[in-house]
VEXPA-933258 format. One record per atom (N, C-alpha, C, O): residue in three letters; y, x, z. Coordinates in pm, whole numbers, plus 50000, padded with zeros to 5 digits. Layout:
<rs>
alaYXZ
...
</rs>
This chain:
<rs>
unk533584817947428
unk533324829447515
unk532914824847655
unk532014830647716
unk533774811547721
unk532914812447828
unk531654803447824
unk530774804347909
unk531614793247704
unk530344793247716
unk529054797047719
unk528084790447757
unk529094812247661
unk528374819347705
unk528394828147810
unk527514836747819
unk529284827247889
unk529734833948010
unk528564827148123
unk527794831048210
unk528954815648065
unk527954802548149
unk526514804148133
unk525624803348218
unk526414806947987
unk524844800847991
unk524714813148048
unk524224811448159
unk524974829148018
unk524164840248065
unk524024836848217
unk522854838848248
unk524754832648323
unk525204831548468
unk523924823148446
unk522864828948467
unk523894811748411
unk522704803648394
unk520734812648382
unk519634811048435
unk521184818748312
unk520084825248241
unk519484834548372
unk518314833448408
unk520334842748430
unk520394849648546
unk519914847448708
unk519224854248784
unk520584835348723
unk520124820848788
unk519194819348784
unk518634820148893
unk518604817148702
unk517094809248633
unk516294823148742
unk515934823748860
unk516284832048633
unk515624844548703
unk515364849248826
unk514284853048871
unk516464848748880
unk516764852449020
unk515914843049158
unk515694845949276
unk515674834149094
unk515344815849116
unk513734817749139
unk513054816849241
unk513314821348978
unk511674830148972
unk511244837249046
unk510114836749095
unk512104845449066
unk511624855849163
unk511424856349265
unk510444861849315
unk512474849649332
unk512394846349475
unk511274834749535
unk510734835249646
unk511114825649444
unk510074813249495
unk509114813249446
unk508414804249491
unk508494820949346
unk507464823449256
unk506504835549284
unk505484836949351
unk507594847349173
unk507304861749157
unk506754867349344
unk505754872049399
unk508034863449379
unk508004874849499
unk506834869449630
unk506254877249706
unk506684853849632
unk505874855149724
unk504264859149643
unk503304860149718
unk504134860549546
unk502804858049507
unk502634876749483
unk501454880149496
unk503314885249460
unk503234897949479
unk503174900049637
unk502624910249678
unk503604892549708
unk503744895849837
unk501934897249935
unk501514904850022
unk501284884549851
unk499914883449916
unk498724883849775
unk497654878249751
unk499494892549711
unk498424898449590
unk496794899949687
unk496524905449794
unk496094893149600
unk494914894149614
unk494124889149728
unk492894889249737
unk495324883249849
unk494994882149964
unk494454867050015
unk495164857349988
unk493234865250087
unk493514847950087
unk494164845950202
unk494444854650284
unk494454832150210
unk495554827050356
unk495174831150443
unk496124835150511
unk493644833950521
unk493114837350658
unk493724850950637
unk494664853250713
unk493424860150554
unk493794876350566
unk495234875850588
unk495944884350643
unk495594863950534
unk497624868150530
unk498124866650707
unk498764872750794
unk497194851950681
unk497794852750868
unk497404854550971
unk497864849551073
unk496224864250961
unk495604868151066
unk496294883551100
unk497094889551028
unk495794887651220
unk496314900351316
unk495894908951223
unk495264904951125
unk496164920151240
unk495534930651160
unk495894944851293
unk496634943651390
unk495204955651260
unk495654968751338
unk496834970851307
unk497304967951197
unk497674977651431
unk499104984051406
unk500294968851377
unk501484969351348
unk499704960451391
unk500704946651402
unk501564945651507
unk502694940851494
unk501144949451608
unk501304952151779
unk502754961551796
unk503524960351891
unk502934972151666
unk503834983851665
unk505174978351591
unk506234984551597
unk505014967651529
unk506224958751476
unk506264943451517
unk506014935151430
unk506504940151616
unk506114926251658
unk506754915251599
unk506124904651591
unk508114916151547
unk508854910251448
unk509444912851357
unk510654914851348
unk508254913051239
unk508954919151131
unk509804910451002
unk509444899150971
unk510974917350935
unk511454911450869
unk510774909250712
unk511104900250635
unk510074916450694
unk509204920450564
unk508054927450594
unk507844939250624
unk506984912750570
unk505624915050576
unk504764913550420
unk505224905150343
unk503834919750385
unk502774923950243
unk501824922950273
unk501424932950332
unk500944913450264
unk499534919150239
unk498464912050146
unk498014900650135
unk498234926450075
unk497104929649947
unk495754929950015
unk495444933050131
unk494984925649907
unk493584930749922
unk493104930649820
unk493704926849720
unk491724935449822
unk490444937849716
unk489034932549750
unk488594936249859
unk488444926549694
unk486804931849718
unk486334944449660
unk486714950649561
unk485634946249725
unk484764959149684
unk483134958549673
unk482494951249748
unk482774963349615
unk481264963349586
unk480514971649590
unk479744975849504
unk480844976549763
unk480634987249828
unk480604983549993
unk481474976450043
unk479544988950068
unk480064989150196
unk481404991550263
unk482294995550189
unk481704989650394
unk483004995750475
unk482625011550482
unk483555019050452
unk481765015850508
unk481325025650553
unk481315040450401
unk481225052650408
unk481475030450277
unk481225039550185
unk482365038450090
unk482275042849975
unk483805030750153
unk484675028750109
unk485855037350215
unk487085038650218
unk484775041950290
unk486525046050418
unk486575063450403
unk487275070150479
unk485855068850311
unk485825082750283
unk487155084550180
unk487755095350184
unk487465077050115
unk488635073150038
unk489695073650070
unk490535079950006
unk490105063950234
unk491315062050265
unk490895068550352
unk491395062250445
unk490125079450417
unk489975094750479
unk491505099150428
unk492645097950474
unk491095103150344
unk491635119550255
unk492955110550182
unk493335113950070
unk493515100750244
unk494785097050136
unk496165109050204
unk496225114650314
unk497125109550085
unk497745117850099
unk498475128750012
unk497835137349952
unk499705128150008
unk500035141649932
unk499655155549964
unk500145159350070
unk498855164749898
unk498325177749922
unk496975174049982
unk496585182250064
unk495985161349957
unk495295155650021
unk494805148149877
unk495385151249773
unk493585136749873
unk493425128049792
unk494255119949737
unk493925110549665
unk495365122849765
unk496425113849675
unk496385102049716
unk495785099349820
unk497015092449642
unk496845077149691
unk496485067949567
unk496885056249563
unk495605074149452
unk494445066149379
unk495535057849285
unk495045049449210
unk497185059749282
unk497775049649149
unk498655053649086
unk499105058449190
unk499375056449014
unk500215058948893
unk500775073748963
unk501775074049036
unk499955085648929
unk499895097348921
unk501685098648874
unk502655097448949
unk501685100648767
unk502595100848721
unk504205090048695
unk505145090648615
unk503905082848785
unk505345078348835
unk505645084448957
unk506735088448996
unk504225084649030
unk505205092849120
unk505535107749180
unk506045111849284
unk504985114049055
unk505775127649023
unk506985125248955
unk507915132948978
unk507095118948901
unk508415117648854
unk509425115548901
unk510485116148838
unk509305112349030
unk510035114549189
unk509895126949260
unk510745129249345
unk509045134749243
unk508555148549275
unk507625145549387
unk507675151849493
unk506895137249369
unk505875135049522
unk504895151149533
unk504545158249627
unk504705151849356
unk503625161649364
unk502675157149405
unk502305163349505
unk501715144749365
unk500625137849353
unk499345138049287
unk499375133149174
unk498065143049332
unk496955147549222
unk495965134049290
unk495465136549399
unk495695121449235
unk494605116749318
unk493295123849296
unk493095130349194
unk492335122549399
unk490865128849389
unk489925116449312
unk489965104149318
unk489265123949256
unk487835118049181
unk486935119449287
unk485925112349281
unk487055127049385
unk485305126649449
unk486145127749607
unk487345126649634
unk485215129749674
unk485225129249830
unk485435139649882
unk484315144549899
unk486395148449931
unk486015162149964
unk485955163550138
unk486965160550202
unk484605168650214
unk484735167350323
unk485975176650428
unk486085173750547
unk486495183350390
unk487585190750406
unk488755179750472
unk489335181450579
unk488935167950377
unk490345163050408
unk489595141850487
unk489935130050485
unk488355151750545
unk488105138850638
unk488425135550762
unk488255124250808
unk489095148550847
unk488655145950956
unk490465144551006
unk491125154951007
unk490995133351037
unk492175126151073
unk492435123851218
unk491415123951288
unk493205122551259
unk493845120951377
unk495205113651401
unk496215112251332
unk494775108651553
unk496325100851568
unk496895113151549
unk496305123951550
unk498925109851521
unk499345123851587
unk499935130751413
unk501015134151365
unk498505129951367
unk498505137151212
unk500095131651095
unk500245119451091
unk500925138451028
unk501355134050922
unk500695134750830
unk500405146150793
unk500155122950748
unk500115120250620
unk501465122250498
unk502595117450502
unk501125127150440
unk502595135350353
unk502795125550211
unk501865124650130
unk503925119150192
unk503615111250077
unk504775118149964
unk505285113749861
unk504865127450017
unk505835136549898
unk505385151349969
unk504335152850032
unk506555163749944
unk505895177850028
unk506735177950136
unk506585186950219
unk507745168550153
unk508725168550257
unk508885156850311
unk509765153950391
unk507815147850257
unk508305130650350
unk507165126750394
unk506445121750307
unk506575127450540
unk505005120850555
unk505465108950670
unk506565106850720
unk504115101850692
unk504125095050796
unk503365093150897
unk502155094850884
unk503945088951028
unk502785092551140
unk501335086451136
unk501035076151075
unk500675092451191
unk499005084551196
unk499215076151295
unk499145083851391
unk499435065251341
unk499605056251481
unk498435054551504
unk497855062551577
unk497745043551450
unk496795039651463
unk495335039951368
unk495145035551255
unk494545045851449
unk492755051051361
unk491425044851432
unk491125048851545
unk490695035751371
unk489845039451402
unk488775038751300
unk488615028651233
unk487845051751284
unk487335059751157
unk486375045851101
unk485745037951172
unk486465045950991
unk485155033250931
unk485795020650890
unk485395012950803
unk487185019150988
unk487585002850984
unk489125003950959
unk489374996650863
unk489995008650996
unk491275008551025
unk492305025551000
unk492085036651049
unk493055022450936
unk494195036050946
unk495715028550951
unk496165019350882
unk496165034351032
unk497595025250999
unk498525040151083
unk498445045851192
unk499765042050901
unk500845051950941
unk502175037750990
unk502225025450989
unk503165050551031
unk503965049451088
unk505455052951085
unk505435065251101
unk506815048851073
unk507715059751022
unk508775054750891
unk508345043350872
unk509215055450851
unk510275056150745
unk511025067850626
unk511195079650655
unk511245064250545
unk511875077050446
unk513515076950485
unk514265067150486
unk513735087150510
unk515085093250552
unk515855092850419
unk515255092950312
unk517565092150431
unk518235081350326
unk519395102750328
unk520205102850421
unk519405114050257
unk519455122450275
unk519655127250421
unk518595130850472
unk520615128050493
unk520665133750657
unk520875120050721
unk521135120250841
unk520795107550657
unk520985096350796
unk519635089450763
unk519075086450658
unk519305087950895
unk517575082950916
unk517485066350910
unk518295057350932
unk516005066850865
unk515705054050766
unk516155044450881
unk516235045951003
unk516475030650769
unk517505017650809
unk516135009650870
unk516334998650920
unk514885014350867
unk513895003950945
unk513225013450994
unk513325025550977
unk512095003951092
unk510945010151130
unk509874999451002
unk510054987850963
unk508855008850972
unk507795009350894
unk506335010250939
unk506075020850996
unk505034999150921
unk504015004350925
unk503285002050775
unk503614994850680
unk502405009250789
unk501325009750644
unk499955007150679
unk499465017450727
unk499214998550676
unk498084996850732
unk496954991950621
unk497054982050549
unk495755002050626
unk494324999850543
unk493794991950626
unk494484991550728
unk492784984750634
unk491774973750690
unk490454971650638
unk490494963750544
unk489294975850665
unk488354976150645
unk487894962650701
unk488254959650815
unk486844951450605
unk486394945050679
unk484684942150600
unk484634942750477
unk483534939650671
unk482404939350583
unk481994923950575
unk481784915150658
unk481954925150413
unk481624914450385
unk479794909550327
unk478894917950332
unk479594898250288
unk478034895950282
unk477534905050113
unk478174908850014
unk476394905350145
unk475674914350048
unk475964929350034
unk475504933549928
unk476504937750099
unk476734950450105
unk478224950450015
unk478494960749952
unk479154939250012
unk480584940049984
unk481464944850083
unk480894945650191
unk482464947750086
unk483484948450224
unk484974941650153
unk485044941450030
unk486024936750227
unk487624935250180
unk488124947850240
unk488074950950359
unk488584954450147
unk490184959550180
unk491544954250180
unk492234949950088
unk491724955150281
unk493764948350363
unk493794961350317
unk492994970650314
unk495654958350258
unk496764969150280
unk497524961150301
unk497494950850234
unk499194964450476
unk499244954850537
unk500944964350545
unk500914975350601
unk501984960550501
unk503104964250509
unk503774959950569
unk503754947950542
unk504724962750672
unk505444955250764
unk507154968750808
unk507404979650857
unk507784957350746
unk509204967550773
unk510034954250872
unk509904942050876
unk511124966650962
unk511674959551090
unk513174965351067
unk513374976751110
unk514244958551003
unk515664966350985
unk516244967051109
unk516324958651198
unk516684979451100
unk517904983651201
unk518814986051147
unk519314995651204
unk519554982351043
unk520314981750980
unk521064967850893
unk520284962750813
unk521944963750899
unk522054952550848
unk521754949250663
unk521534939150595
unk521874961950639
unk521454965450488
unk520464969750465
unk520354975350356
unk519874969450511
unk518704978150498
unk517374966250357
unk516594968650265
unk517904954050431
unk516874947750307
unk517534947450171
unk516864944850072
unk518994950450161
unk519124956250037
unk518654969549954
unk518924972549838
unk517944975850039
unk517234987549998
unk515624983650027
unk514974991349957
unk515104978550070
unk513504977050109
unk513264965050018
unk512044964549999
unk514014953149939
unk513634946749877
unk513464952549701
unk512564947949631
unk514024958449670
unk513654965849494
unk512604973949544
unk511784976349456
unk512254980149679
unk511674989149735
unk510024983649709
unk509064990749677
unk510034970249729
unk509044962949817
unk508464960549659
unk507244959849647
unk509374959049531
unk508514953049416
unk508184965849359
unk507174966649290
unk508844975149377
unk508204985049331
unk506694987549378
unk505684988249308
unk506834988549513
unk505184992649633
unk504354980049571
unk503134981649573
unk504834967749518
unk503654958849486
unk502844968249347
unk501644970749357
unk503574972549229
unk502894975649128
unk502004988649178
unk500864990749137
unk502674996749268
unk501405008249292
unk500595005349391
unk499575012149376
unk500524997249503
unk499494986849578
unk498674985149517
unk497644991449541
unk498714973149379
unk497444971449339
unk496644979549242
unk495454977149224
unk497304989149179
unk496935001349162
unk496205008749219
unk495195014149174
unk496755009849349
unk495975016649489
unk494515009449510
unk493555015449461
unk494304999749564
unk494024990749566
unk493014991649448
unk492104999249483
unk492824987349336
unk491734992249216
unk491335005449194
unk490275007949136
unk492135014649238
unk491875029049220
unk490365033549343
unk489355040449336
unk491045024549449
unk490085032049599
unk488625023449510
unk487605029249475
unk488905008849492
unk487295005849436
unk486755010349357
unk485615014649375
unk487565011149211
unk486655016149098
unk485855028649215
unk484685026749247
unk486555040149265
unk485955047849330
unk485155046349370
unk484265049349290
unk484625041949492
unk483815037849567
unk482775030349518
unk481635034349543
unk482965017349435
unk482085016249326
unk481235027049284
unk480065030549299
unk482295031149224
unk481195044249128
unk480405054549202
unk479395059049149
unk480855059749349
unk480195066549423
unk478825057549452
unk477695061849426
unk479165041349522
unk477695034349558
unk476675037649423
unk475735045549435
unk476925031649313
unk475875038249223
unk475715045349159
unk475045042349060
unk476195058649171
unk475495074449158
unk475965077948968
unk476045070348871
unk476155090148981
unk476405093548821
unk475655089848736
unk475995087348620
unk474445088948781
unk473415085548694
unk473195070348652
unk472625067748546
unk473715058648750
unk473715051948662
unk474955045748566
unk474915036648483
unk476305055848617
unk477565051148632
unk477405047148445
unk476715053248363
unk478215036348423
unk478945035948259
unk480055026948218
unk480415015948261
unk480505034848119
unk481635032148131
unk482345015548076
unk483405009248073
unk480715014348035
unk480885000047969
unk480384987248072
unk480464975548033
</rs>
């Protein structure tokens, strides 16, 4: 009996081991190369030392300019946020992502909440239209307010041949001494709908650069 007491402790170990030196940094800079990881980005300035930093990217095969109509309209009651629809209703976000562009939910502002459920949004800090969106803010833990400060940051950058990169740039700051016991299961969860996100905004945009007519599915 306790030798298997052992090996499972062992087995657990092992895992725990993976995750941390393996799994977790390589979800951490999904898609990203070293210059994007350690370079400045917008809204960096609003967390100056953070304890938990992310950042994803994509190519796209699309301009900046024909990719930022997308992360326009992100949002609950808005274009949604382009990844697993249905996980996160199953939280009750009440999430529809958009297929097309609607000019209605383009026009953003500092100031603005972005709503990522019908009762939890986050501030607009920092905008500027074409290149940059970065919210602001935390999810409230029922009546005691969130254990960090939080930014969320898109990044537009143009790349050669009519490509651009998309940054998505996460940065949490605890005020709480526990708090990374809650932002770390937090953080692997946000990796699987990141790159979700993340493939959702391109396929899009993709498919908008070349037109229904030549779109296929093959």
């Amino acid at each position: 009996m306790r030798g298997r007491c052992v090996a499972g402790a062992s087995v657990v170990g092992v895992a725990a081991a993976t995750y941390i030196f393996v799994a977790r940094p390589w979800q951490l800079r999904w898609g990203a190369r070293t210059q994007e990881c350690d370079a400045s980005l917008p809204g960096d300035d609003l967390i100056m030392s953070p304890d938990l930093t992310a950042t994803r990217a994509i190519t796209v095969r699309a301009s900046a300019d024909q990719v930022w109509p997308w992360i326009a309209q992100l949002g609950q009651g808005r274009g949604g946020f382009y990844s697993y629809d249905f996980l996160e209703n199953l939280a009750g976000c009440d999430i529809h992502s958009a297929d097309r562009i609607v000019p209605g939910w383009q026009d953003i502002k500092i100031g603005d909440v972005i709503k990522l459920a019908p009762a939890v949004g986050l501030d607009v800090a920092v905008l500027e239209p074409g290149r940059s969106l970065v919210l602001r803010g935390g999810i409230p833990i029922g009546n005691t307010a969130p254990p960090y400060d939080f930014t969320w940051a898109w990044v537009l950058r143009e790349e050669p041949h009519g490509t651009s990169r998309l940054l998505v740039r996460e940065r949490y700051a605890y005020t709480r001494t526990w708090a990374r016991f809650l932002v770390e299961p937090v953080e692997a969860v946000s990796f699987v709908m990141s790159q979700k996100m993340l493939r959702g905004i391109r396929d899009r945009a993709e498919r908008t650069r070349r037109g229904p007519r030549s779109w296929s599915p093959l």
